[in-house]
N, C-alpha and C positions, 0 to 999 in steps of 0.2 A: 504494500500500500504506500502510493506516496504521501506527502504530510508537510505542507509549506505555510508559514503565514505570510498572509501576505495585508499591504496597505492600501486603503479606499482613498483615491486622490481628492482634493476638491471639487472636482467635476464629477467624483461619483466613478471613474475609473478601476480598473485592477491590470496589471499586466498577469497574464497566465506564463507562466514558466517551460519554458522550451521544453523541456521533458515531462512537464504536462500536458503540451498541445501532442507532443509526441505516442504518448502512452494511449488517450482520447483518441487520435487515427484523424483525428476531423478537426478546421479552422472554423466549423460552423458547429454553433451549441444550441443548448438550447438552458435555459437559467430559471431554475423553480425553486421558489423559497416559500418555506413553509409556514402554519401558524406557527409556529413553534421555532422561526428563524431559522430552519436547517437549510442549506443551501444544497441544490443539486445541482452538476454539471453535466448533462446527456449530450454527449456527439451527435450530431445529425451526418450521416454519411453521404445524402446522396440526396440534392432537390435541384440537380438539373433537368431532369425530365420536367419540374414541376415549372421549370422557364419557359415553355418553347410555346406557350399562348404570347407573351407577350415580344416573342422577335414577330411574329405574322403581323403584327400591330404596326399604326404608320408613329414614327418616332414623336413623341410629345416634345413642345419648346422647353421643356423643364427635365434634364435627365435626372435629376433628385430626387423629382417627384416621380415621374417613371419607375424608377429602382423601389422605394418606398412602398410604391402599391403593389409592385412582384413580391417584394418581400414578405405585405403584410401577406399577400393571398399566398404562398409556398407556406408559411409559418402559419396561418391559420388550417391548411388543408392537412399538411402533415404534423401537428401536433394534438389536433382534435381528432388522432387515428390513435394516440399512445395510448 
């Protein structure tokens, strides 16, 4: 088991430690805290498939907001499966 503290920045930050992103398999998580403050870290492995509605799409003036609404719908579709 790994086992690091780590510090919350002022912006609410954490860096994950190389050999924790390592061990996870994945740069994409997913962040569940509980009543009870426990904090869970789950990998998500795989939501490319879950892009490929928004390339057929004609590009919005806003890439921010683009990105944002893929993300929310990939992150709503695949976590309301766990």
């Amino acid at each position: 088991m790994l086992v690091r503290a780590l510090t919350i920045s002022d912006k609410g930050q954490i860096v994950i430690p190389k050999d924790f992103v390592k061990h996870l398999g994945s740069k994409i998580i997913k962040l569940e805290v509980s009543n009870d403050s426990q904090v869970r870290i789950i990998p998500i492995k795989d939501v490319a498939g879950s892009l490929t509605d928004f390339a057929k799409k004609p590009v919005a003036n806003d890439f921010n907001d683009l990105r944002n609404r893929a993300w929310d719908q990939v992150t709503l579709e695949k976590f309301n499966k766990v």
